[in-house]
PyMOL Python script that loads the backbone (N, CA, C, O; Angstrom):
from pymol import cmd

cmd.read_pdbstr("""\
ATOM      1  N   UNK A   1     -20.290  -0.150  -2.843  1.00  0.00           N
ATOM      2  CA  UNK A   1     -19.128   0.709  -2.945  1.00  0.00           C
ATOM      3  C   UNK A   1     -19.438   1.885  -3.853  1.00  0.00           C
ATOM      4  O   UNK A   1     -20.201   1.898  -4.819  1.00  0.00           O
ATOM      5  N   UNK A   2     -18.726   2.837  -3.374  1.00  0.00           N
ATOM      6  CA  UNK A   2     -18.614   4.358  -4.387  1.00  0.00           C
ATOM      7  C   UNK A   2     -17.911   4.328  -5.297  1.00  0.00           C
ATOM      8  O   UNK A   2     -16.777   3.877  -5.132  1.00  0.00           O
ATOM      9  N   UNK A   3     -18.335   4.808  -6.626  1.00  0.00           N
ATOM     10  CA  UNK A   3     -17.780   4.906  -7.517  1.00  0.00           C
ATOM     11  C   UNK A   3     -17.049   6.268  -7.545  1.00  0.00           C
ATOM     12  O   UNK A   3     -16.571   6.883  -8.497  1.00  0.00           O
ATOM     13  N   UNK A   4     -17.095   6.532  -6.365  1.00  0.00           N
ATOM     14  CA  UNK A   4     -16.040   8.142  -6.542  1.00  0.00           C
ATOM     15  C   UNK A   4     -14.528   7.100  -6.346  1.00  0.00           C
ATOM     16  O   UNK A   4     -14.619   5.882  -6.190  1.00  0.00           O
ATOM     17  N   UNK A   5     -13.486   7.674  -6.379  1.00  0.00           N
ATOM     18  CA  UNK A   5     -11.819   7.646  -6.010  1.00  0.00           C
ATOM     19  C   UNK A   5     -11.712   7.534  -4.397  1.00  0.00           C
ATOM     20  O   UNK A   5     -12.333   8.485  -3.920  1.00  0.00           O
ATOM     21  N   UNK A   6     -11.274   6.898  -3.605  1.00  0.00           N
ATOM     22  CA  UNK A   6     -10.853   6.879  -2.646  1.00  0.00           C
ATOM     23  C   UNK A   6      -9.746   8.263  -2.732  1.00  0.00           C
ATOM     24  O   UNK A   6      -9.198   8.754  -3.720  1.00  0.00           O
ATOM     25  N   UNK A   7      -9.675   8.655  -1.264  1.00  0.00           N
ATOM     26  CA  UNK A   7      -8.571   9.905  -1.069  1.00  0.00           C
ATOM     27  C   UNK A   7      -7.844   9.393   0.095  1.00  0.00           C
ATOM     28  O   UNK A   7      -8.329   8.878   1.103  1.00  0.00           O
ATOM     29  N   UNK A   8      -6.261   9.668  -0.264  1.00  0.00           N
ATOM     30  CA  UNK A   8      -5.178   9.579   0.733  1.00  0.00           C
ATOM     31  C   UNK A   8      -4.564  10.246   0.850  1.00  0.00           C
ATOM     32  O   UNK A   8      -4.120  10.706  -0.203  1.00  0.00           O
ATOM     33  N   UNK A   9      -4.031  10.847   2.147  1.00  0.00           N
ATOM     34  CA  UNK A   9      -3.852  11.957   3.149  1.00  0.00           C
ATOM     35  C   UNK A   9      -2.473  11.360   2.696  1.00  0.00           C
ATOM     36  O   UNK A   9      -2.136  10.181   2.592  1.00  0.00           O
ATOM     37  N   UNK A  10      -1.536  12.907   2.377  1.00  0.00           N
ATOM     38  CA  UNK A  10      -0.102  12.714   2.562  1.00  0.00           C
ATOM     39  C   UNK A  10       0.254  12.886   3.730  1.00  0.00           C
ATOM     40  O   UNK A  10       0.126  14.103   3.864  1.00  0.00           O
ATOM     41  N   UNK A  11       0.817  12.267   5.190  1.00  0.00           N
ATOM     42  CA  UNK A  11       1.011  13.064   6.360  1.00  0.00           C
ATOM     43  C   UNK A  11       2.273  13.919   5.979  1.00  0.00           C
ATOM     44  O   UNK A  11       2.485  14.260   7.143  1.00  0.00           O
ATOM     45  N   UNK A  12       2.941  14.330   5.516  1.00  0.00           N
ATOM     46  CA  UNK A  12       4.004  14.584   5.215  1.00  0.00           C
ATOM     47  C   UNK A  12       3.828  16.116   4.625  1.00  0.00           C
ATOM     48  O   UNK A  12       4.832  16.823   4.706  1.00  0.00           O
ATOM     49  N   UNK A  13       2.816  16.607   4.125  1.00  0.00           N
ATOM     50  CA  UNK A  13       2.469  17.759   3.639  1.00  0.00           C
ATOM     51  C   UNK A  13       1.432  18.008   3.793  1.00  0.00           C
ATOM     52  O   UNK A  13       1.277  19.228   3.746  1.00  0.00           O
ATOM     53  N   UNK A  14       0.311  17.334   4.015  1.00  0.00           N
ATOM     54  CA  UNK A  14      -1.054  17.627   3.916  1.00  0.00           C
ATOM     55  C   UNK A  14      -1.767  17.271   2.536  1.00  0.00           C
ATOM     56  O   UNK A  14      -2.990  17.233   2.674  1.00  0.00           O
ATOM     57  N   UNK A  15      -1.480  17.094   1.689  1.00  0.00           N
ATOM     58  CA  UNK A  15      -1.728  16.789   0.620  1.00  0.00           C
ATOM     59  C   UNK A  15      -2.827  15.908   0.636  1.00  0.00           C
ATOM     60  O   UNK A  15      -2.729  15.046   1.509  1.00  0.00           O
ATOM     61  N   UNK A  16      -3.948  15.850  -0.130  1.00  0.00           N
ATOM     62  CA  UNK A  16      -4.760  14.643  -0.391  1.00  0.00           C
ATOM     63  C   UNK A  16      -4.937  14.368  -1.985  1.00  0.00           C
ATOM     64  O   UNK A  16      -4.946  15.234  -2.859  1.00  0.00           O
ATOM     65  N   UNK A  17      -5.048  13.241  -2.127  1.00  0.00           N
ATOM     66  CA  UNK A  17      -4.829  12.833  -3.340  1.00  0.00           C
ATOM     67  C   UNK A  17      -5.455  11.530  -3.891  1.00  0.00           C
ATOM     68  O   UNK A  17      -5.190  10.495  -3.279  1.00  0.00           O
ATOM     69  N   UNK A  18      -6.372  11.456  -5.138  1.00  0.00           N
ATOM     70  CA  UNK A  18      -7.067  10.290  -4.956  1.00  0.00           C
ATOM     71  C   UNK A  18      -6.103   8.932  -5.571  1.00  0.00           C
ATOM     72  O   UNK A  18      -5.239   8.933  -6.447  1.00  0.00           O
ATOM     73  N   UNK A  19      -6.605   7.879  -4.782  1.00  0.00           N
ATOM     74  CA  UNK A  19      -6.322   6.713  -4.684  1.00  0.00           C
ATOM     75  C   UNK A  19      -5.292   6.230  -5.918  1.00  0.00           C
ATOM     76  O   UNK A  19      -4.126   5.837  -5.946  1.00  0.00           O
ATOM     77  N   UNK A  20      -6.286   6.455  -6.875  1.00  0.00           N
ATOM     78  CA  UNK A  20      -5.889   6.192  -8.126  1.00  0.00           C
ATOM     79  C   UNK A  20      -4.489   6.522  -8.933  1.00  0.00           C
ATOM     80  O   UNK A  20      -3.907   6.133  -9.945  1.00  0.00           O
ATOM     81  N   UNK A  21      -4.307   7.458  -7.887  1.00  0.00           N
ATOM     82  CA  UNK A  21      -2.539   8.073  -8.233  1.00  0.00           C
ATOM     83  C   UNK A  21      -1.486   7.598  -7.569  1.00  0.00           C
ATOM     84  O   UNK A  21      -0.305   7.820  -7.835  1.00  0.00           O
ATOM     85  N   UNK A  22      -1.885   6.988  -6.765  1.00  0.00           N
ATOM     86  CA  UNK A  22      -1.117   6.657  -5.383  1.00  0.00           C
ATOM     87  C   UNK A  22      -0.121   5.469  -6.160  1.00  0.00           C
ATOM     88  O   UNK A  22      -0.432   5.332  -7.343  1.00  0.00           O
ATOM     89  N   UNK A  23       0.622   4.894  -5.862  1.00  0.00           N
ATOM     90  CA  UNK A  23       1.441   3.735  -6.629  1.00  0.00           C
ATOM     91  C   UNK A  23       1.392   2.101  -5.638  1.00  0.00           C
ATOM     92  O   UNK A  23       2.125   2.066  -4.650  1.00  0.00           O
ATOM     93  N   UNK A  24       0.651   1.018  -5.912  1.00  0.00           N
ATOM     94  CA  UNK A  24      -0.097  -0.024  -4.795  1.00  0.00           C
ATOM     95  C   UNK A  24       0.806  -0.921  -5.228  1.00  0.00           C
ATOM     96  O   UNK A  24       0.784  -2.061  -4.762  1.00  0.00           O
ATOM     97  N   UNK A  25       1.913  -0.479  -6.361  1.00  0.00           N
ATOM     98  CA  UNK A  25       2.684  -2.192  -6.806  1.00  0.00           C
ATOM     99  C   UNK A  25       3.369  -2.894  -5.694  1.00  0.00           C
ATOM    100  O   UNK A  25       3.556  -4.109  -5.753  1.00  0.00           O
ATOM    101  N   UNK A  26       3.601  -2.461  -5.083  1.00  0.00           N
ATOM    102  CA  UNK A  26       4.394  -3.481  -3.413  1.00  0.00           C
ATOM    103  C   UNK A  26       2.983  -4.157  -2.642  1.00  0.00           C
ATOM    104  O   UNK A  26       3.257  -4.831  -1.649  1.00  0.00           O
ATOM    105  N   UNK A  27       1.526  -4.051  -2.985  1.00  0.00           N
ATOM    106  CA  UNK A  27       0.799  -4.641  -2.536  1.00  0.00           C
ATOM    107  C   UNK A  27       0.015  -5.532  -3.392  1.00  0.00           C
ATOM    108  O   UNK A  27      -1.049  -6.114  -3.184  1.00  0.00           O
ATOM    109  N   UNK A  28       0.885  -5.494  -4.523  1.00  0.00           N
ATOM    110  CA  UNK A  28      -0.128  -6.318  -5.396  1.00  0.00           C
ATOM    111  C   UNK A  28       0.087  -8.370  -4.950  1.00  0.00           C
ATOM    112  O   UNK A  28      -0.437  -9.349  -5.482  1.00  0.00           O
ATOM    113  N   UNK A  29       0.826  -8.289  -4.081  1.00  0.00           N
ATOM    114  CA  UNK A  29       0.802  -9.871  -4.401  1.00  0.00           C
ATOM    115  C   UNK A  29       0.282 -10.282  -2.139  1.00  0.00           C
ATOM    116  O   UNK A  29       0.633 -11.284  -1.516  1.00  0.00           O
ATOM    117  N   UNK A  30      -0.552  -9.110  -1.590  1.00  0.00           N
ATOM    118  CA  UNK A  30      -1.302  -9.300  -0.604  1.00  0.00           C
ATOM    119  C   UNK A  30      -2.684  -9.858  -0.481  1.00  0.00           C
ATOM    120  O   UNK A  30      -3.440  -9.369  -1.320  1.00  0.00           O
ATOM    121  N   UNK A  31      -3.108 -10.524   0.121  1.00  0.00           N
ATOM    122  CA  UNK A  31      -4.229 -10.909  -0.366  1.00  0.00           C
ATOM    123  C   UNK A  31      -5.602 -10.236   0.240  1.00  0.00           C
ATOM    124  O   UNK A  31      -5.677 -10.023   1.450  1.00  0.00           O
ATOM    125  N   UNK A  32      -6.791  -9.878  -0.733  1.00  0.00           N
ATOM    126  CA  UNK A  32      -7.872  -8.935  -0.429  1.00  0.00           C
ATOM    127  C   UNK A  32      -8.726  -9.427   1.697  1.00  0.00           C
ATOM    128  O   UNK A  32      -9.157 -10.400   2.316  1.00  0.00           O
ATOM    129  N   UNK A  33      -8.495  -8.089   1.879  1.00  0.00           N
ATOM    130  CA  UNK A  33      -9.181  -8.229   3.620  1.00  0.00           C
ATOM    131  C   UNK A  33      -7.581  -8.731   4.343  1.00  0.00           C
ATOM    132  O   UNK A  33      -7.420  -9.062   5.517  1.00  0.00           O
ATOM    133  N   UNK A  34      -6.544  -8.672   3.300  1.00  0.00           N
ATOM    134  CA  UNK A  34      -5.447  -8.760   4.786  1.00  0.00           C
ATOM    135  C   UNK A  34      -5.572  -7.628   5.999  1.00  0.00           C
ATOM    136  O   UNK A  34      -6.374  -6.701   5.878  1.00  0.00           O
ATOM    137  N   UNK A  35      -4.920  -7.731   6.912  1.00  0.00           N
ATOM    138  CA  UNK A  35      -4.547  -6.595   8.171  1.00  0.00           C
ATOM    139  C   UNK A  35      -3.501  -6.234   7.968  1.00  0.00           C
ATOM    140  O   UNK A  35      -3.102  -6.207   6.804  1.00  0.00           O
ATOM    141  N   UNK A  36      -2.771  -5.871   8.907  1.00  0.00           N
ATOM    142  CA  UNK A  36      -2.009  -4.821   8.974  1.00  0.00           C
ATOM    143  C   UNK A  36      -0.818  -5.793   9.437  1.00  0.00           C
ATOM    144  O   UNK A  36       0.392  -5.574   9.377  1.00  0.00           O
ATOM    145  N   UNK A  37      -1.329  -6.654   9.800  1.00  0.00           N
ATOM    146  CA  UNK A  37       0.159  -7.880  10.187  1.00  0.00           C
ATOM    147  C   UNK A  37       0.386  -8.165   8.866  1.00  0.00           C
ATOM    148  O   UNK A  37       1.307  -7.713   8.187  1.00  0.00           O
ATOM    149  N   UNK A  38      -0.647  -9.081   8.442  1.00  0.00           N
ATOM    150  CA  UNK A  38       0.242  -9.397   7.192  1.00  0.00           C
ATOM    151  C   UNK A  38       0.948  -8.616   6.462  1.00  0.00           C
ATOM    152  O   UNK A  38       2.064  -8.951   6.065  1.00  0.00           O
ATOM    153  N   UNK A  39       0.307  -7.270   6.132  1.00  0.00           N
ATOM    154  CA  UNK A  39       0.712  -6.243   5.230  1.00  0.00           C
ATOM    155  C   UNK A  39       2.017  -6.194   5.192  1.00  0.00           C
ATOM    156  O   UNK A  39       2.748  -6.272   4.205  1.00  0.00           O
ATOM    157  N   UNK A  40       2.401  -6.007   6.746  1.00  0.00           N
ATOM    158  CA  UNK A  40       3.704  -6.089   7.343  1.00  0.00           C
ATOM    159  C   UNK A  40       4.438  -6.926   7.265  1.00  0.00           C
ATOM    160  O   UNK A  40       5.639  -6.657   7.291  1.00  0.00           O
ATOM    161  N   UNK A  41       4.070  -8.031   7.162  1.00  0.00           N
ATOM    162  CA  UNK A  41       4.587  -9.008   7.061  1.00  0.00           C
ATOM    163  C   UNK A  41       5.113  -9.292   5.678  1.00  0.00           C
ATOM    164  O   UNK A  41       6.273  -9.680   5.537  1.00  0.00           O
ATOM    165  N   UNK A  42       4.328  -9.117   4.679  1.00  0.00           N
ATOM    166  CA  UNK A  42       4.742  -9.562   3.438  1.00  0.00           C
ATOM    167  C   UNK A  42       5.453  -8.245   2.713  1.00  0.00           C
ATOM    168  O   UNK A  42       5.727  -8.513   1.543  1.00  0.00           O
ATOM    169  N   UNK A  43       5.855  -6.784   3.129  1.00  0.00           N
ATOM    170  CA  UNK A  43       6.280  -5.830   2.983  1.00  0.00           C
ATOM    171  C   UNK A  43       7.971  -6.606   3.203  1.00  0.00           C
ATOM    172  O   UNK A  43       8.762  -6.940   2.320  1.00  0.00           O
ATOM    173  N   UNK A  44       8.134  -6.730   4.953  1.00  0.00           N
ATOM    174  CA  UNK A  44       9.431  -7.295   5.769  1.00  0.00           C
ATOM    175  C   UNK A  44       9.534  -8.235   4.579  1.00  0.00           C
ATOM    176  O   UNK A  44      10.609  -8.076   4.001  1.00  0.00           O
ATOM    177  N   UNK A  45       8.853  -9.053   4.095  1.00  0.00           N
ATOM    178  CA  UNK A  45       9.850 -10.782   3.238  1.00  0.00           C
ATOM    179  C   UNK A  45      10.508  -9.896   2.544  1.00  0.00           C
ATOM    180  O   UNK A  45      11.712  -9.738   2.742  1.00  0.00           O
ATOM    181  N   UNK A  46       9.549  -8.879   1.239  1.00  0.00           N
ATOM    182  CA  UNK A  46      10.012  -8.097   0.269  1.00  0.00           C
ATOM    183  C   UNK A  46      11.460  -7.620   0.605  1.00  0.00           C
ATOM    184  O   UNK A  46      12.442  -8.141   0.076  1.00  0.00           O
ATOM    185  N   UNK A  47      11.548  -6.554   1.554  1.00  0.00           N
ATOM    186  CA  UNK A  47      12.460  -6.408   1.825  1.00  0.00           C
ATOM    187  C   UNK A  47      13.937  -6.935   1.830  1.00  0.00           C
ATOM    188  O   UNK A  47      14.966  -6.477   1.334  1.00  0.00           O
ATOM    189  N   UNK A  48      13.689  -8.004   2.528  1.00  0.00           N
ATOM    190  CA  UNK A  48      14.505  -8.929   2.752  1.00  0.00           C
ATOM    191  C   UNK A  48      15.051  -9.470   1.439  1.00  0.00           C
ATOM    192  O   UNK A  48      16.241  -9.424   1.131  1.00  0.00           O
ATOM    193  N   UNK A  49      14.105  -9.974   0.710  1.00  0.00           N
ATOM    194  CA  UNK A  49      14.397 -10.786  -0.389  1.00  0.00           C
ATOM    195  C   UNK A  49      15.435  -9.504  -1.389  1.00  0.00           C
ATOM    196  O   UNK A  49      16.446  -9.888  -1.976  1.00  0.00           O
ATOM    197  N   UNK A  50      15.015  -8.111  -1.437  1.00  0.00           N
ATOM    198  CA  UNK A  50      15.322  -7.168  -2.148  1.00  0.00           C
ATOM    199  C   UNK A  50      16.912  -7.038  -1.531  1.00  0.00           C
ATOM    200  O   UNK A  50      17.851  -6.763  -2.278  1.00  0.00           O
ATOM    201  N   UNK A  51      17.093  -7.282  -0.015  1.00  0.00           N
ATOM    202  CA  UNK A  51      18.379  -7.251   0.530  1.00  0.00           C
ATOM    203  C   UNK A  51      19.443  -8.078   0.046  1.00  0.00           C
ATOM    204  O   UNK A  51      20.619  -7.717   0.021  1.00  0.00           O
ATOM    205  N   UNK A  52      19.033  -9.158  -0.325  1.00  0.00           N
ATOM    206  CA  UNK A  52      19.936 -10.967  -0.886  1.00  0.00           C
ATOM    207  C   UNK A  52      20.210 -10.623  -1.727  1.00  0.00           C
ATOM    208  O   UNK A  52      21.428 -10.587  -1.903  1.00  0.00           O
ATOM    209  N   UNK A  53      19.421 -10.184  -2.712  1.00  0.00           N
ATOM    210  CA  UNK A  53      19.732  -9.987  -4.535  1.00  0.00           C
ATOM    211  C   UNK A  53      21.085  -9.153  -4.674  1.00  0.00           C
ATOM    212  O   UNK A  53      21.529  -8.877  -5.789  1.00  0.00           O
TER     213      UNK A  53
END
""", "prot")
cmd.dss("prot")
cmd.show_as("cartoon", "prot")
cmd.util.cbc("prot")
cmd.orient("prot")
């Protein structure tokens, strides 16, 4: 791996911006090499659970 910053594309403006700024706390409790289901998946519980409270 690179020790440079990963960069993420704002689609929304164009903006790129490295990684490191970006805010990952809604993914911190995913587990490393998930896909895009789970991602989704454990995003939707969040949700949900955030809906009950």
């Amino acid at each position: 791996m690179s020790d440079e910053p990963a960069l993420v594309s704002d689609e929304r403006d164009g903006e790129t911006t490295e990684a490191d700024d970006v805010d990952t706390a809604h993914l911190d409790d995913v587990e490393p090499g998930a896909g895009c289901t789970e991602i989704w998946e454990h995003l939707s519980e969040r949700r949900e659970q955030a809906g009950s409270d």
